[in-house]
C-alpha positions in Angstrom: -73.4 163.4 -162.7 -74.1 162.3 -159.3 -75.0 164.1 -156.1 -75.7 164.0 -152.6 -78.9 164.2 -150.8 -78.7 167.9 -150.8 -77.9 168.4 -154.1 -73.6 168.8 -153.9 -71.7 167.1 -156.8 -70.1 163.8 -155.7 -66.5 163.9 -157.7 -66.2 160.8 -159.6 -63.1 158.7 -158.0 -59.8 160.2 -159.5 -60.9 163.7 -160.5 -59.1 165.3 -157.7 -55.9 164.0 -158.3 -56.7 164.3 -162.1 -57.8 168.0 -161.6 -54.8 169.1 -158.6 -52.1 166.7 -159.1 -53.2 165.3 -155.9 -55.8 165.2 -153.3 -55.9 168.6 -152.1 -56.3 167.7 -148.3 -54.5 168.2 -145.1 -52.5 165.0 -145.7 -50.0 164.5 -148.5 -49.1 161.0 -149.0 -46.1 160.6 -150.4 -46.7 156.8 -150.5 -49.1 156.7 -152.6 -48.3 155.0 -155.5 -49.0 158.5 -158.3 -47.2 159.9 -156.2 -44.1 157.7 -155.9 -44.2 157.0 -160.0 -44.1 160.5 -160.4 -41.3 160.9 -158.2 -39.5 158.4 -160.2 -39.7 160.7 -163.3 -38.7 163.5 -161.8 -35.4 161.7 -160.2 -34.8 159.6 -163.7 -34.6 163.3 -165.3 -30.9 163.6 -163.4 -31.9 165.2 -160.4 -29.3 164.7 -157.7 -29.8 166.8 -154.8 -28.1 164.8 -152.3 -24.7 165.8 -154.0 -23.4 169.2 -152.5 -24.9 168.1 -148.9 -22.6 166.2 -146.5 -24.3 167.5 -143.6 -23.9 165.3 -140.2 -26.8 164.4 -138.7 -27.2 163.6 -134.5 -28.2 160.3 -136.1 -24.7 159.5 -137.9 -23.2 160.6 -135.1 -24.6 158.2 -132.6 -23.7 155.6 -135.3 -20.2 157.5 -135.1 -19.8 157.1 -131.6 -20.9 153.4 -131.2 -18.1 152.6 -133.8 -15.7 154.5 -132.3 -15.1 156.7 -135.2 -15.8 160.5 -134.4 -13.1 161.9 -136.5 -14.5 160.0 -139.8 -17.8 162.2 -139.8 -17.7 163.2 -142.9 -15.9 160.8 -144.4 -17.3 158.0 -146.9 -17.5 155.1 -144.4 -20.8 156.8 -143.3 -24.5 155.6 -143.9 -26.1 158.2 -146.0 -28.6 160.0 -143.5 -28.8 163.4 -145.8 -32.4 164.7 -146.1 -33.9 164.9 -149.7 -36.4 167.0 -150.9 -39.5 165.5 -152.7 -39.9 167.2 -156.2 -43.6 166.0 -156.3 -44.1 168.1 -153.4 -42.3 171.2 -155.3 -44.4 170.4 -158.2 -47.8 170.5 -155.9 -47.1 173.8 -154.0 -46.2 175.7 -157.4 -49.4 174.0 -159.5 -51.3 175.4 -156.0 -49.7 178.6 -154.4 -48.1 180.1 -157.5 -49.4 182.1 -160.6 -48.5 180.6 -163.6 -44.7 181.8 -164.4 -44.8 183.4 -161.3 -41.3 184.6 -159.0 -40.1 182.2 -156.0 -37.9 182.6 -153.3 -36.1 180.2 -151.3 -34.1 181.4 -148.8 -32.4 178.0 -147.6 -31.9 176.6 -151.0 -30.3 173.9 -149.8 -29.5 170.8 -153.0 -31.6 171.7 -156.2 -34.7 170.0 -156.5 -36.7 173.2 -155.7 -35.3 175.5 -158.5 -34.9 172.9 -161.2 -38.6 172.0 -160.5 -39.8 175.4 -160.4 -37.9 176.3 -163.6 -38.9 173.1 -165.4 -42.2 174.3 -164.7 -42.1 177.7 -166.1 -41.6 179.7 -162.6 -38.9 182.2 -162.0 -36.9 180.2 -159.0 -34.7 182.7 -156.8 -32.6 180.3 -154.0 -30.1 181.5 -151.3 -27.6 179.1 -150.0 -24.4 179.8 -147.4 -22.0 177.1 -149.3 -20.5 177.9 -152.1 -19.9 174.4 -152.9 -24.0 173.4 -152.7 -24.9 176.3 -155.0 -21.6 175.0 -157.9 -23.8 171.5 -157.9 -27.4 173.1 -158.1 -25.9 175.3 -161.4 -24.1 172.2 -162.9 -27.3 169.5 -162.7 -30.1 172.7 -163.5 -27.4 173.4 -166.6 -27.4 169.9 -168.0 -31.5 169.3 -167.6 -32.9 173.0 -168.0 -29.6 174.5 -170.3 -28.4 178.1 -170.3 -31.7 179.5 -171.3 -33.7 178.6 -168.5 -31.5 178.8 -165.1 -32.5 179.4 -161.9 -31.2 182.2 -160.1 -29.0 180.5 -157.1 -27.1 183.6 -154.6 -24.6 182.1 -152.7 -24.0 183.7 -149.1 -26.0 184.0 -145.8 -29.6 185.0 -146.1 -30.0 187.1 -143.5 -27.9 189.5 -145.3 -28.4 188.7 -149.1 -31.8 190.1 -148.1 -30.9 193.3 -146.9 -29.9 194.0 -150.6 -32.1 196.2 -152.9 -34.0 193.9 -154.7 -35.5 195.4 -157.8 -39.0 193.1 -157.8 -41.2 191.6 -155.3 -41.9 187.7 -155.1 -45.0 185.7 -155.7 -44.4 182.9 -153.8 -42.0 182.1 -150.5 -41.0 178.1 -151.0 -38.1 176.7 -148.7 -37.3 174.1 -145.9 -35.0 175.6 -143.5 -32.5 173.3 -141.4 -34.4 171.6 -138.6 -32.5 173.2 -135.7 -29.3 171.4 -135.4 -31.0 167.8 -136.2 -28.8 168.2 -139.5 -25.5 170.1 -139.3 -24.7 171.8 -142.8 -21.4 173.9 -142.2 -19.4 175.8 -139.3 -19.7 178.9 -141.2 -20.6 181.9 -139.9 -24.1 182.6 -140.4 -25.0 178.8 -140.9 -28.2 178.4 -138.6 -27.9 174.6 -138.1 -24.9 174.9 -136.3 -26.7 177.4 -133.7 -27.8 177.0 -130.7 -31.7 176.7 -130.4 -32.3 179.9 -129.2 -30.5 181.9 -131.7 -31.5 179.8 -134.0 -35.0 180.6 -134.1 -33.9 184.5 -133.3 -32.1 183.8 -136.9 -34.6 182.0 -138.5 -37.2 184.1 -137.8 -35.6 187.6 -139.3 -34.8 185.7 -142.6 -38.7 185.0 -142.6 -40.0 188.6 -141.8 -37.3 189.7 -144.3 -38.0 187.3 -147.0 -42.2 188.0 -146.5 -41.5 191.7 -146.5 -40.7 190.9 -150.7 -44.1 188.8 -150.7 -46.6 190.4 -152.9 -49.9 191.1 -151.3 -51.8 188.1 -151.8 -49.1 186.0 -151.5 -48.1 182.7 -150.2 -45.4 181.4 -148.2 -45.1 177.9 -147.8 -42.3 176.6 -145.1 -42.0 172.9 -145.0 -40.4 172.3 -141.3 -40.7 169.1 -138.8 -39.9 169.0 -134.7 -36.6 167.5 -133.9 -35.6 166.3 -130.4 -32.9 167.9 -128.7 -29.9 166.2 -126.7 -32.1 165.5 -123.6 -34.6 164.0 -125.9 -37.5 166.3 -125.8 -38.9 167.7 -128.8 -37.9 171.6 -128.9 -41.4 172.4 -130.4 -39.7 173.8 -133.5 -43.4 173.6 -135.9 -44.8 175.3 -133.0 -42.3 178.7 -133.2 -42.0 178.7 -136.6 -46.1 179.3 -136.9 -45.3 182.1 -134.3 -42.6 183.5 -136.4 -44.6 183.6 -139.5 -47.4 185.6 -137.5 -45.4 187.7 -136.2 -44.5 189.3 -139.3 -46.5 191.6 -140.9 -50.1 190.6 -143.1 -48.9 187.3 -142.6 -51.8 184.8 -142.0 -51.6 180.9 -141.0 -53.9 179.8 -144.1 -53.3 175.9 -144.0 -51.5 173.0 -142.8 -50.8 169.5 -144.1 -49.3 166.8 -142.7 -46.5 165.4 -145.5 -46.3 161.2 -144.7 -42.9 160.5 -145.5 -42.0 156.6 -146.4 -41.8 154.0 -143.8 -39.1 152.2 -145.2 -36.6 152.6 -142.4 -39.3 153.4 -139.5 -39.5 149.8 -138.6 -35.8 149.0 -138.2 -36.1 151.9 -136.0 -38.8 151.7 -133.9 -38.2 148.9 -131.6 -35.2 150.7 -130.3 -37.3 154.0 -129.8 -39.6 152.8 -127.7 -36.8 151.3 -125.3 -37.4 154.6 -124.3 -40.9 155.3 -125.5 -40.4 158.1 -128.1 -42.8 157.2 -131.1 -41.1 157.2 -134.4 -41.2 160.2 -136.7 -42.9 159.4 -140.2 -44.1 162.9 -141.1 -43.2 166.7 -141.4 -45.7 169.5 -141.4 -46.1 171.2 -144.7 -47.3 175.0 -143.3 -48.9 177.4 -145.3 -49.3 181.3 -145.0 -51.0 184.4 -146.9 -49.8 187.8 -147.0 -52.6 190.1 -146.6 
């Protein structure tokens, strides 16, 4: 065993990641190359969480518009642009936030990585999502890698009311990623906050929070992955910023950490160039905040 000059143990190289899953610090590298092989696994079991999600983004769009094609949105002559959630991350915030076969909410479901994760794992995954058709794909992929023993629970309607219900148990653990203002537009459904205007969209977002913390156990953590998105005049609408607010607004709840989640470069080259035509730096992270109910 080897230690400092003042007598702390020095962690041989790899027992963090051995011991956590991954380094337990403020930045989560999803490049690494664990992290990507483990990825791999979790995506060769038959997750598919892009299917169910045809949401159009300001960047298809623009791509839209330069074509000349603004009626073939949603159509299949688009690039896919569709946001995908990393099960390694799922994997790290249950192994670190959770009890062992502990409850979970997620209250903008979203495609299925979180529940089939959380389930896979032995947690008790509870997701809300506004489209029916998103919540028939999250059943069909959990039901062919999990079977009919081991679902996760998946409500389908809008949040903000589902949560008014009488729920018969408190939650250990709040896990979602909400819509990033209107940077991705899901539906035109009533009650679909990415299709809202900024203002009520954080008016929204931020009574599904206090109403999804108010069935937080004491002790509990809620961990909302979020990431600022520009609006139309360019300027970032300093969305990480409210959503802390939010959180701290509701009752017990404490800001307890924040990571930085460094998402791939793959793309951010091809992009950059033309970003800076107009000197906006491009985007290669989201912000991975955590929060404790006292």
């Amino acid at each position: 065993m080897q230690t400092d000059l003042f007598g702390n143990v020095i962690e041989e190289k790899g027992d963090l990641k051995r011991d956590f899953g991954a380094n337990p610090f403020s930045i989560l590298d999803t490049k690494d190359g664990l992290w990507q092989a483990r990825k791999k696994r979790w995506i060769n079991m038959g997750i598919k969480s892009e299917v169910g999600r045809d949401a159009v983004t300001y960047h298809m769009k623009d791509w839209a518009d330069k074509k000349g094609e603004q009626g073939t949105l949603r159509g299949n002559n688009l690039p896919s642009d569709t946001s995908i959630f990393d099960p390694v991350l799922c994997e790290l915030v249950y192994r670190w936030f959770c009890p062992d076969g502990g409850r979970v909410l997620d209250p903008f479901a979203g495609g299925s990585v979180r529940g089939i994760v959380a389930n896979y794992l032995g947690y008790h995954y509870t997701g809300i999502d506004i489209r029916q058709e998103q919540v028939d794909s999250n059943r069909e992929q959990a039901l062919d890698i999990l079977g009919v023993d081991n679902m996760p629970q998946w409500y389908v309607g809008d949040s903000n009311i589902v949560l008014d219900q009488n729920w018969q148990h408190q939650f250990d653990l709040v896990f979602t990623c909400p819509p990033y203002a209107d940077l991705e537009v899901y539906s035109d459904l009533q009650g679909d906050i990415s299709n809202m205007e900024y203002d009520d969209f954080m008016f929204t977002l931020e009574s599904i929070i206090r109403k999804s913390c108010k069935l937080l156990k004491s002790g509990g953590f809620a961990v909302m992955v979020v990431g600022d998105v520009r609006n139309k005049q360019g300027n970032y609408y300093g969305f990480v910023a409210d959503t802390i607010k939010a959180f701290q607004r509701c009752k017990g709840m404490g800001f307890y950490n924040d990571a930085v989640l460094a998402t791939s470069l793959a793309s951010a080259a091809l992009r950059a160039g033309g970003n800076m035509k107009s000197a906006k730096l491009v985007k290669v992270h989201q912000n991975v905040l955590v929060f404790k109910k006292a």
